[in-house]
C-alpha positions as CSV (number, residue, x, y, z in Angstrom):
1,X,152.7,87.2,-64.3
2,X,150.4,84.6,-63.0
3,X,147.0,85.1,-61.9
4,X,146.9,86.6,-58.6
5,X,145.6,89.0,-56.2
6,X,148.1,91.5,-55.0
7,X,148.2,94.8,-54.2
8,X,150.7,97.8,-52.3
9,X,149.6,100.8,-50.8
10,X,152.9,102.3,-52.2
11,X,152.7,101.2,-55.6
12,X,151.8,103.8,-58.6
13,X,150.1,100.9,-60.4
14,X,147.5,99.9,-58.1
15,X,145.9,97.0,-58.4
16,X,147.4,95.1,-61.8
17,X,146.9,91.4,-60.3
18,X,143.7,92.5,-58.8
19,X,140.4,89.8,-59.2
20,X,137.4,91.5,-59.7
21,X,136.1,95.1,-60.3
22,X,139.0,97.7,-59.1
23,X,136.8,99.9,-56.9
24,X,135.7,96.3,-54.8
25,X,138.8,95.1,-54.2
26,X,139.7,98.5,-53.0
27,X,137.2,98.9,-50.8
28,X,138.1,95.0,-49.2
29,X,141.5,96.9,-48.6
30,X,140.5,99.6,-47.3
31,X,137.8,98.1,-45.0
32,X,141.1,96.0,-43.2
33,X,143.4,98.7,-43.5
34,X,143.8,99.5,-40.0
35,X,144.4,97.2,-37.3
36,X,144.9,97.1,-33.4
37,X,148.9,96.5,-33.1
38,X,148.1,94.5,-29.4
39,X,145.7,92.5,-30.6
40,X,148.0,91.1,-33.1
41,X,150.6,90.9,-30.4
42,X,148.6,89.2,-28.1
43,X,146.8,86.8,-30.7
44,X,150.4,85.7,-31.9
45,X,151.6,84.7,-28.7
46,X,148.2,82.6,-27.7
47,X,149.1,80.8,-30.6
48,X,153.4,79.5,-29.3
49,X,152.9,76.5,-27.4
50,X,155.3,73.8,-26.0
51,X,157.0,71.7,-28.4
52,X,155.2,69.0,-29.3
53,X,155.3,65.0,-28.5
54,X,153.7,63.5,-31.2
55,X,156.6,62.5,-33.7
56,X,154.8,62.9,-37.3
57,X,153.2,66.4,-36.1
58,X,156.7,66.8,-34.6
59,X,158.7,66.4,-37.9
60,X,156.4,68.0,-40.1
61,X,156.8,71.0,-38.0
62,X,160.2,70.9,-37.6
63,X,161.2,70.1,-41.1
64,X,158.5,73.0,-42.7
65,X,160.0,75.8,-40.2
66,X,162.7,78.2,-42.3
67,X,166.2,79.3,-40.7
68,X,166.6,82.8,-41.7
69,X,170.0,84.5,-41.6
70,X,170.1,87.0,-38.6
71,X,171.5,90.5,-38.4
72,X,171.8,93.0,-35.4
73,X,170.5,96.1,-34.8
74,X,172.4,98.2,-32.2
75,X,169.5,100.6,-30.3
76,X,169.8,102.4,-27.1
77,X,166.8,102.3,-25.0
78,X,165.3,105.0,-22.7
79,X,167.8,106.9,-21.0
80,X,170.3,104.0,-21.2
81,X,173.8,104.8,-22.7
82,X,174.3,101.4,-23.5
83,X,173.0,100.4,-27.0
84,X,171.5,96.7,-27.1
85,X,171.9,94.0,-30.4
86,X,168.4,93.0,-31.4
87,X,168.5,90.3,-33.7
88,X,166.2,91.1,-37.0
89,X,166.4,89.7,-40.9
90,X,165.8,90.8,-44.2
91,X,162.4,89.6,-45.8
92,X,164.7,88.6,-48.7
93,X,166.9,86.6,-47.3
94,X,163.3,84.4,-45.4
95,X,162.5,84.1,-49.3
96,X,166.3,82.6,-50.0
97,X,165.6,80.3,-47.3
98,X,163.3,78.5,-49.5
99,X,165.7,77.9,-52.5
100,X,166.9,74.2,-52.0
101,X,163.2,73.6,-50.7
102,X,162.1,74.8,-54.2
103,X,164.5,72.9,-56.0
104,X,164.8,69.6,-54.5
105,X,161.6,69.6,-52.0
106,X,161.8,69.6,-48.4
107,X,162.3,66.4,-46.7
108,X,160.1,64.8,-43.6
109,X,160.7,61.7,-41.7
110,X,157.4,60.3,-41.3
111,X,156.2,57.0,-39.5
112,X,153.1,55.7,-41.6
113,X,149.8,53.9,-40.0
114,X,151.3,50.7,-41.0
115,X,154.6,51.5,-38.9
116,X,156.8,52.0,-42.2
117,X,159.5,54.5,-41.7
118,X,159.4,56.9,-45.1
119,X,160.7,59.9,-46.0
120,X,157.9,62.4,-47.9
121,X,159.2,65.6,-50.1
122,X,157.0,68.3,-50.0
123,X,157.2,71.5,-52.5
124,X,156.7,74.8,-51.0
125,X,154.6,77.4,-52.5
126,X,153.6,81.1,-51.8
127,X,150.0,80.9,-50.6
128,X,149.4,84.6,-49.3
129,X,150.8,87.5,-47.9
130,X,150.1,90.6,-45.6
131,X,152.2,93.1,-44.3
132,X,151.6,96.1,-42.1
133,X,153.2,98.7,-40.9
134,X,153.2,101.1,-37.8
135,X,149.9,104.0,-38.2
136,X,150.3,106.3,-35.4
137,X,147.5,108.3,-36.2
138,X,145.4,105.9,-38.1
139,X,142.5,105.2,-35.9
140,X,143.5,107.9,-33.5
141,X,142.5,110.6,-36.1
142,X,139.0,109.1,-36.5
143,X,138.2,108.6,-33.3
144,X,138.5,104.9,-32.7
145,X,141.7,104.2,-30.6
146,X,142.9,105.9,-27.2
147,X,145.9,107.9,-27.8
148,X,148.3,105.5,-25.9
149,X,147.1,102.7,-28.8
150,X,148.9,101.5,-31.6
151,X,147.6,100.9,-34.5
152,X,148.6,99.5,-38.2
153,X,148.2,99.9,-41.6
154,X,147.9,97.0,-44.1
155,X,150.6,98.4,-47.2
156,X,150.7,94.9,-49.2
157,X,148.8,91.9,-49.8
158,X,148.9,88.9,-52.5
159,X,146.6,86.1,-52.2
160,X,147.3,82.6,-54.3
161,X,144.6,81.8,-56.6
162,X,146.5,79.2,-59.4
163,X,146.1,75.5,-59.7
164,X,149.0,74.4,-57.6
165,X,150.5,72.3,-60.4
166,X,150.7,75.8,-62.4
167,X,152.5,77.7,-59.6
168,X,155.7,79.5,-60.1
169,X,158.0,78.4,-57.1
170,X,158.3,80.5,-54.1
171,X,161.5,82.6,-54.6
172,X,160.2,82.8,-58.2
173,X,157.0,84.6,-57.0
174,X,158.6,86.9,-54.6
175,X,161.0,87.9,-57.3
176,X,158.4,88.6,-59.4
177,X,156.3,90.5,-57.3
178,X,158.9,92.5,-56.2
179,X,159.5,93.8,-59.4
180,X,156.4,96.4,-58.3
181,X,156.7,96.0,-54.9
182,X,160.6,96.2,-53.8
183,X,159.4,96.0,-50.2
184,X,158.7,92.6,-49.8
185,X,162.2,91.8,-50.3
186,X,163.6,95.0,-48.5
187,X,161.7,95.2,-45.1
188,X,163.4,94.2,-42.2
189,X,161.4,92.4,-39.8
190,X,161.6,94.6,-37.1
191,X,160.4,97.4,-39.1
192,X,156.7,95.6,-40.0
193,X,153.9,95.5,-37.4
194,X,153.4,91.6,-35.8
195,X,149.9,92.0,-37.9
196,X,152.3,90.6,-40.7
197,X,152.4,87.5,-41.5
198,X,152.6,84.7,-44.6
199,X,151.4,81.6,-45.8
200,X,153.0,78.2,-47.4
201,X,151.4,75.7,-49.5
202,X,153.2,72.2,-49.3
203,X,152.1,70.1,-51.9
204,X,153.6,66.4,-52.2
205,X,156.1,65.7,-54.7
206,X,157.7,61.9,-54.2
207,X,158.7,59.5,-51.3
208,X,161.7,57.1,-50.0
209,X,161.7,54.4,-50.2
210,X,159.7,54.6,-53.6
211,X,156.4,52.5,-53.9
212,X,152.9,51.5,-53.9
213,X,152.6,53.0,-50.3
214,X,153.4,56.1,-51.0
215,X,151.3,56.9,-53.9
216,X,148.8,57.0,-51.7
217,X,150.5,59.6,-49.9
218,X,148.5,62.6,-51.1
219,X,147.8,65.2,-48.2
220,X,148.7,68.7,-48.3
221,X,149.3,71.0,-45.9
222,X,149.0,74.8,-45.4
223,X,151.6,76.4,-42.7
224,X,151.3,80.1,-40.9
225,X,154.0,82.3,-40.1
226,X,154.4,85.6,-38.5
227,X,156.6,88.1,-40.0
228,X,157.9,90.5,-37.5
229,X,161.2,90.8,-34.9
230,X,159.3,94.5,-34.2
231,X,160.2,95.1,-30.4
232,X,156.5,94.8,-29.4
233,X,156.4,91.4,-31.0
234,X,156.3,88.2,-29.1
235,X,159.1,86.8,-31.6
236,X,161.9,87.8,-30.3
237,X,163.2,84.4,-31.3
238,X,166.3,82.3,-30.4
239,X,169.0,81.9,-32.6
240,X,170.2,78.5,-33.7
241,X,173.8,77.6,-31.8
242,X,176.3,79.9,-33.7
243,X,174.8,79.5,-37.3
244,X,173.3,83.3,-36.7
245,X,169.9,81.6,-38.0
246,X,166.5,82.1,-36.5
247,X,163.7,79.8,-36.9
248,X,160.6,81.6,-38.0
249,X,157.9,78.9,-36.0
250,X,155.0,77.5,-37.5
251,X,151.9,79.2,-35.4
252,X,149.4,78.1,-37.2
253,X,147.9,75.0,-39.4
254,X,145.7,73.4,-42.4
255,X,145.4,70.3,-43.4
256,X,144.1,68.2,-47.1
257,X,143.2,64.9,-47.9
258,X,144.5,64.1,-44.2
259,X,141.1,62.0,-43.6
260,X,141.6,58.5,-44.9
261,X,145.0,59.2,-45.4
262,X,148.0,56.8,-44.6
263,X,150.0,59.4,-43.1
264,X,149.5,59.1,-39.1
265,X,148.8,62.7,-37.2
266,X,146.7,63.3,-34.0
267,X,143.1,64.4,-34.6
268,X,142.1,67.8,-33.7
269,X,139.8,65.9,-30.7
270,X,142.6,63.7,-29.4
271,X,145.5,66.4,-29.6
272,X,145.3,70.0,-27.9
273,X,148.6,70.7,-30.0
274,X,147.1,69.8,-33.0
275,X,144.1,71.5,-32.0
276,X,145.1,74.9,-31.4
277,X,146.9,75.1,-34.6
278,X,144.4,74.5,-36.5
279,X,142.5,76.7,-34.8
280,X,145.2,79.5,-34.5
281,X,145.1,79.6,-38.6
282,X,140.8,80.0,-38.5
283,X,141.1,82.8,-35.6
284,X,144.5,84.5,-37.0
285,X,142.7,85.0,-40.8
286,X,138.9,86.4,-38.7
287,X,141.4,88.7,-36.6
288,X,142.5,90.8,-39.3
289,X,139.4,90.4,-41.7
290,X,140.9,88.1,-44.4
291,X,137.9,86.6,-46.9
292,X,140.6,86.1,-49.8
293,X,142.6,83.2,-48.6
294,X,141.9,81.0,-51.7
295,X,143.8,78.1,-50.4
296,X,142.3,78.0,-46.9
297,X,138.7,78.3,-48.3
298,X,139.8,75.4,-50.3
299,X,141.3,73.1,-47.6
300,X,138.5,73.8,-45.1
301,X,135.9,74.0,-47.5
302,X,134.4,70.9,-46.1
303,X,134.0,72.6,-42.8
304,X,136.5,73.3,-39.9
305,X,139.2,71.4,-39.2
306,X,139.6,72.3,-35.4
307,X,137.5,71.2,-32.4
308,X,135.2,74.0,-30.9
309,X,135.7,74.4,-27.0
C-alpha cells in the first residue's frame, strides 16, 4: 500500500496508513468526530449556484463532473400509504465511474489565451476522503446539541500524501483501501450524512492538437464533491434523460500553476462563479475541521485563491 493517511472507525486495525504517532492522529479524529448534520446541509447548498457562462470554467466543470449509475429506493413517508422512489447510488459504482477517466484521461475542450481551440486530458486521482454517518446521541449525550439536532459521526477518512507521478489511479486506490474498509465501496449514498464528501486531483497528461503550446499547459486542478442522496441533503439530484445517471456536481474548487498559465479562466476578482468555488473548498475543509488535506495545503500554499468579501 502506498503511503497514506487513512483511518475507519470500524476497522479492527486502526490506524495502519496512519502519519505520525498513533495516539495524535487519534486524537485529530476524535477532536472532528462529531459534526452538526444542518450545518453541513446548509453549507452544501450555499455552495450550488447557476450554471456558469464562462466557456473554459464551463467545460472544465462539465467534463470533471462523474455520472453515477442510479438506483431507487421505495420509502413510505409519514402516515402516507404510498411509498415514494428516491433515487440513491452505490459508492462503488461513483468509483467505476472513473475507470475510462483512469485509463485514457478525461477530455476538456478548452479555448487558450491565444484563441486556439485544444483539447487537454487530465488524470484523475483520489486526493481525500470523509464520510460520516448519522449519531443520534453523539452530542446529545454530552450536552452540546438540543434534542431535536442531528448530529454525525466521522467513521472514515484517507488523506493523499504521494508525489502525484507515484499515485496508484483512482479505482486502484479505492480497491485497495477497501480491502480494510469494505464501506467505502458498500455505502449507499443515502445512508451517509451530507458531512461526506471527496476530493479529485486532475493532473495534466497530453493535448490535441499536439505541440509547443501545449507543453506549456501545466495547471492542475483540485475538484470537491459531496457524497450523500440522504433525504436531509440538498442533493437530491436530477437524473440525466433516461440513462438512470446522476451527476454528482462539482461544489467546490482549487487551482495550480493557473497564474501565468496559457489556459484562459476568470480570476477569482472578475468572476463571482469562479469566486465562490474557490472559496466553497477553503470554508467546506474549516467547517468540519480538516488540517490534513495535503493537496490543498499544497495548491494554496502560496496563500488563498479566492477574493475576501
Amino acid at each position: 500500500m502506498s503511503n497514506s493517511t487513512s483511518r475507519f472507525s470500524m476497522s479492527k486495525n486502526n490506524g495502519s496508513n496512519q502519519l505520525g504517532p498513533q495516539n495524535n492522529k487519534k486524537k485529530r479524529l476524535q477532536k472532528s468526530k462529531l459534526v452538526r448534520q444542518d450545518s453541513c446541509v446548509n453549507l452544501y447548498e450555499s455552495t450550488l449556484s447557476d450554471p456558469v457562462i464562462e466557456n473554459n470554467l464551463n467545460s472544465l466543470l462539465s467534463s470533471l463532473t462523474p455520472l453515477v449509475a442510479v438506483k431507487f429506493s421505495s420509502e413510505i413517508e409519514g402516515s402516507s400509504t404510498v411509498s415514494q422512489r428516491k433515487p440513491y447510488f452505490v459508492l462503488e459504482d461513483l468509483w467505476e465511474s472513473y475507470n475510462e477517466w483512469n485509463a485514457f484521461g478525461v477530455e476538456v475542450p478548452l479555448v487558450l489565451n491565444n484563441h486556439e481551440n485544444v483539447t487537454q486530458y487530465f488524470v484523475p486521482s483520489l486526493s481525500a476522503l470523509q464520510l460520516y454517518v448519522e449519531d443520534d446521541q453523539g452530542l446529545k449525550k454530552s450536552g452540546f446539541a438540543p434534542s431535536n439536532e442531528t448530529t454525525t459521526k466521522l467513521i472514515f477518512e484517507y488523506f493523499e500524501i504521494v508525489c502525484p507521478y507515484l499515485r496508484m489511479p483512482l479505482i486502484n486506490k479505492v480497491s485497495d483501501l477497501a480491502k480494510e474498509h469494505p464501506g467505502i465501496k458498500n455505502y449507499r449514498s443515502s445512508d451517509i450524512s451530507p458531512c461526506s464528501w471527496f476530493s479529485v486531483a486532475w493532473y495534466p497528461i497530453y493535448g490535441i492538437p499536439a505541440g509547443s503550446t501545449l507543453n506549456n499547459l501545466n495547471t492542475a486542478f483540485l475538484t470537491f464533491y459531496n457524497l450523500s442522496t440522504h433525504p436531509k441533503s440538498k442533493n437530491q439530484l436530477k437524473l440525466q434523460d433516461e440513462s438512470l445517471k446522476m451527476p454528482i456536481p462539482i461544489f467546490g474548487i482549487t487551482t495550480y500553476n493557473l497564474e501565468g498559465s496559457i489556459l484562459t479562466l476568470p480570476k477569482a476578482a472578475k468572476s463571482d462563479e469562479m469566486n465562490s468555488l474557490l472559496k466553497a473548498a477553503d470554508v467546506w475543509l474549516k467547517s468540519l475541521k480538516v488540517e490534513l488535506h495535503q493537496d490543498y495545503n499544497f495548491f494554496v500554499k502560496d496563500g488563498k485563491q479566492w477574493v475576501g468579501e
